[in-house]
N, C-alpha and C positions, 0 to 999 in steps of 0.2 A: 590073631585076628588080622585080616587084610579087609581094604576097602579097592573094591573093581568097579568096572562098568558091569550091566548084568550080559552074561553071555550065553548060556543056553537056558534049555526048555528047560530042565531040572530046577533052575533059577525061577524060574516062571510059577513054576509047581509051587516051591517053597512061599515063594511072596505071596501067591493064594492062598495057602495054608495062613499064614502069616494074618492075613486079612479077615479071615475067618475069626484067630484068634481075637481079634480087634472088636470084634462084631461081638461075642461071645461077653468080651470083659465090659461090655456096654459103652465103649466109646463112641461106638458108631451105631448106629440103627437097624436093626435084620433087616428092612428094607432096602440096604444101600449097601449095591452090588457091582461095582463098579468094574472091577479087578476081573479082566478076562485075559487070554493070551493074545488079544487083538490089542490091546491097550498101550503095550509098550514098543508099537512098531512107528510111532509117532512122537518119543515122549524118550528122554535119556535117564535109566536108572542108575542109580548107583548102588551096590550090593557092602553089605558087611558080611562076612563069611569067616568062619572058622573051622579048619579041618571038615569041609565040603557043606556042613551046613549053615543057612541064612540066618543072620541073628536080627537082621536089619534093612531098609532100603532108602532110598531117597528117590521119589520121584520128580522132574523138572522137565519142562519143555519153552518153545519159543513163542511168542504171544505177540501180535502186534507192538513189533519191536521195543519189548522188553520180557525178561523169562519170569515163569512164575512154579514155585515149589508147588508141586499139587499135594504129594504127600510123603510124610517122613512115619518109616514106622521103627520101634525097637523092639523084639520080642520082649517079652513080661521079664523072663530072668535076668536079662541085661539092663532094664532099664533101673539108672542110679545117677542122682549129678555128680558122685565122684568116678564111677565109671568115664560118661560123658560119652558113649557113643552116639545117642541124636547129634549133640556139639559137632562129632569128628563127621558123621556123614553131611549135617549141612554147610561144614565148612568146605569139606571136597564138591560140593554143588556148587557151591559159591568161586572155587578156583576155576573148576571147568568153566563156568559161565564166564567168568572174565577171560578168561584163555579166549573162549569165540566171541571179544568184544564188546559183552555185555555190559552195561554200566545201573542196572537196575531188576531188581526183586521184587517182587510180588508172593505172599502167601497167606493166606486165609486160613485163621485156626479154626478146624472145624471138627468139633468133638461134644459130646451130648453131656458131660458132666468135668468141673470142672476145669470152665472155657478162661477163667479169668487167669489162674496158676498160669494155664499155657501161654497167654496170652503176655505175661511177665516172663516167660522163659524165651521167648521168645525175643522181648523187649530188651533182656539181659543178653542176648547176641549180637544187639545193635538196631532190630527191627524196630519202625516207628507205625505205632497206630494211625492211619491215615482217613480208613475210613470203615463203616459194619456192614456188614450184610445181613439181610435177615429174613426168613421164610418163614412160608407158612403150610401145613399140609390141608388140603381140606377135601 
């Protein structure tokens, strides 16, 4: 298993499959479609790939100077805390960003069941609860 930048359309394909999957396993909402091939021409992915296919991403961009994780996915068979692939992709997000100077993180766990586990795994990376967001659909 290698961790890249993402580099072609094939990549693009797969993280949309990927996303799907995500939708499907009820983390996300059918309605939340975010992931097109226009998405990542503003936005730095990081890909986890094995023997050509994506097991994983990390998405991050630059935000009124500071960056913010938008989103980290593992496929379903990879994901394990002793694996620790989520682990290995936000810590390569976390190197690149300091590499281009960055000195601060932002990411919002945003998953529909859940929220609170993540919200501790996250915490156990170092991440501090700062503040909630919260919606409404109506």
């Amino acid at each position: 298993m290698k961790l890249r930048p993402l580099s072609c359309e094939n990549d693009v394909e797969q993280i949309i499959a990927l996303q799907e999957e995500w939708v499907v396993s009820g983390l996300l909402p059918d309605s939340f479609n975010r992931l097109s091939k226009d998405l990542f021409s503003d936005q730095t992915t990081i890909v986890a790939e094995s023997n050509g296919t994506t097991l994983g991403y990390c998405v991050f961009f630059e935000k009124c100077g500071h960056y913010e994780i938008d989103s980290v996915y593992v496929a379903s068979d990879y994901r394990s805390k002793n694996k620790g692939l989520g682990k290995e992709l936000i810590e390569a997000a976390e190197c690149t960003i300091k590499a281009r100077g960055g000195e601060r993180i932002e990411l919002c766990p945003m998953t529909t069941n859940n929220k609170a586990k993540l919200i501790r795994y996250y915490q156990d990376l170092g991440y501090v609860l700062d503040n909630c967001i919260m919606e409404k659909n109506i």
